[in-house]
N, C-alpha and C positions, 0 to 999 in steps of 0.2 A: 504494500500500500504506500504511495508516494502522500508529500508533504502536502501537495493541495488537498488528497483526499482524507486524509487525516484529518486537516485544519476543519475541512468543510463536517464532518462525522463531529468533530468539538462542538461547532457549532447548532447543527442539529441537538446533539446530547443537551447544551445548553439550553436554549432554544426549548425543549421537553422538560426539561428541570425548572424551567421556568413557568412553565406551562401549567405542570405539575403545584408547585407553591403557590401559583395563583388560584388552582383551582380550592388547594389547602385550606389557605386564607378566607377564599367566597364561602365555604363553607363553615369554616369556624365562624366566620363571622355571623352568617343563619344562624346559625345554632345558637350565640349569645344572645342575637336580636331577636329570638324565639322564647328565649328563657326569660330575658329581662320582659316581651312582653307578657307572657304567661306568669309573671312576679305581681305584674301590673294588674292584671287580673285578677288575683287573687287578693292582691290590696282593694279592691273594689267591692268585692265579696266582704273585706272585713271591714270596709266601713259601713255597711250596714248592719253588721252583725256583731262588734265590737267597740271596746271603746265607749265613747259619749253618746254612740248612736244604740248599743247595748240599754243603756239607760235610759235615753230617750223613747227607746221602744216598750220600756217598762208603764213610762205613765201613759203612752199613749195608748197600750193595750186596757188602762185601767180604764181609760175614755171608752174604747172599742168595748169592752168586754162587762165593764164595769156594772152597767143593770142583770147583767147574768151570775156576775160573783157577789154574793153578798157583801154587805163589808168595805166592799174595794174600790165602789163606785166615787168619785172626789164630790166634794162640795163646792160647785162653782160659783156657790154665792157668797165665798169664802173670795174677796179681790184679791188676793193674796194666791190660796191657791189657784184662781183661775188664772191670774197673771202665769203659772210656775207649769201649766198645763199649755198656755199659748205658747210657751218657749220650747215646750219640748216638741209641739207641732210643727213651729216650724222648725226647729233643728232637726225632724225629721227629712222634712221638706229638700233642704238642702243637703243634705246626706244626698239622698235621691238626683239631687242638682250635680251632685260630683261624679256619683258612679254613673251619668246620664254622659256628663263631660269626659270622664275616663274612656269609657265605650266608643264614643264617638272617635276619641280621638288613635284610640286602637285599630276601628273600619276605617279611620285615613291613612294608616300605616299598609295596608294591604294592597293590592292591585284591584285594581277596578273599584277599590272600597267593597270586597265581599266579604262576607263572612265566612273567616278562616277557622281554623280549629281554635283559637284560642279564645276567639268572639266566643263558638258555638259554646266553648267551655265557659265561657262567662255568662252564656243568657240563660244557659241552663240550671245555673246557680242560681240566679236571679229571679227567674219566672216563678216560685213561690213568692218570694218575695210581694213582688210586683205585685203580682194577684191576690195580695193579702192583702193590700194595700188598698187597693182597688175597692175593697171590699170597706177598709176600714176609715179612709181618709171623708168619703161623705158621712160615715157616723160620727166622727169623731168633731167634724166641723160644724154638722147639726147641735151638737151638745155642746160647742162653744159661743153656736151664732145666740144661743138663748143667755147670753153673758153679754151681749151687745144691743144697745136702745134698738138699732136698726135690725138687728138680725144677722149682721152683715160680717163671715169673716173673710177680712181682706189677704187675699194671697193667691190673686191673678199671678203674681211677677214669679212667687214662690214656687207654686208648682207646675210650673212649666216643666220645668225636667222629670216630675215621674210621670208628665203627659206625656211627655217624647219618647221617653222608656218603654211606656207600656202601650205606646204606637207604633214603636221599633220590634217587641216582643212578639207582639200581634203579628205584623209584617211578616218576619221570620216564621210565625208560625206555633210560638212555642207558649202565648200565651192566650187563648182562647176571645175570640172576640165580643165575645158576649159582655166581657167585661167593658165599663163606660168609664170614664174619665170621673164623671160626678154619679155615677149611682152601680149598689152591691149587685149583679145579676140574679143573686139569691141562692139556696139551699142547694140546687141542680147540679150546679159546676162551681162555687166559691171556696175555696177550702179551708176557710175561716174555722174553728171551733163555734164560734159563733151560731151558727147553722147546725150544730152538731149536742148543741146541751137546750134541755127545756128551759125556761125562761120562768 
């Protein structure tokens, strides 16, 4: 073998070796951009389920559930506790407002904006969720508008995101349409306990 074809056989190897680390790279790099966002998903997951929003879902359950558990139901004629019941609805609210913003910002990561595995891993965490909510957010707002001269609780701006949520849900498929924005579909399909204990 002479020196040009040598040189040229270098170059190819090269050439392949290069080829080869690039392809290395593309891939480790998937793989991290896979896992950080699949981290991200599951941070999502636990802001509704932990933390402040852990807590907040405690009084709010006491709103939702509250004429069914004896006992547990708050007195909102208490300015005090109602005040401590409006806060925890809307830090609900916004809870719902991040993991709406999180999502979103996950289907922009993707091509076309589809929903990849890590979406689907995420809505399917969420779709209880969502549907619970569904269920609980018009009871819960009923039993505070009676706390207001007007009737009226204010939180167009608020829930915006678990309307988006549970219109993205819907969309995908994984949370039943029946569910409305402002009212429980009822006993049929809600899976509230709610629906589930006499009254």
């Amino acid at each position: 073998m002479g020196a040009d074809e040598l040189s040229a056989l270098a170059s190819v190897s090269s050439a392949a070796l290069a080829l080869v680390a690039v392809a290395i790279a593309v891939r480790l790099h998937r793989s991290e951009q896979r896992q950080t966002r699949l981290e991200t998903a599951r941070s999502l997951v636990h802001e509704l389920t932990a933390g402040e929003a852990a807590f907040v879902r405690n009084y709010v359950a006491r709103l939702h559930y509250g004429a069914l558990n004896s006992g547990r139901s708050p007195d909102l004629s208490d300015p005090l506790q109602a005040d401590v019941y409006f806060a925890a609805y809307y830090a609900m609210l916004w809870s719902f407002e991040r993991v709406e913003a999180g999502r979103t910002s996950l289907i922009a990561g993707t091509r076309a904006g589809d929903r990849d595995a890590v979406v689907r891993f995420l809505d399917e965490r969420l779709a209880w969720h969502v549907a619970e909510f569904a269920c609980a957010i018009p009871q819960v707002k009923a039993r505070l508008g009676v706390t207001r001269p007007d009737g009226v609780v204010k939180d167009r701006d608020s829930i915006g995101g678990f309307h988006r949520l549970l219109s993205a849900l819907q969309a995908a498929g994984i949370v039943d349409r029946v569910f409305l924005a402002d009212a429980c579909p009822g006993s049929g399909v809600c899976p509230c306990e709610c629906h589930h204990q006499s009254c």
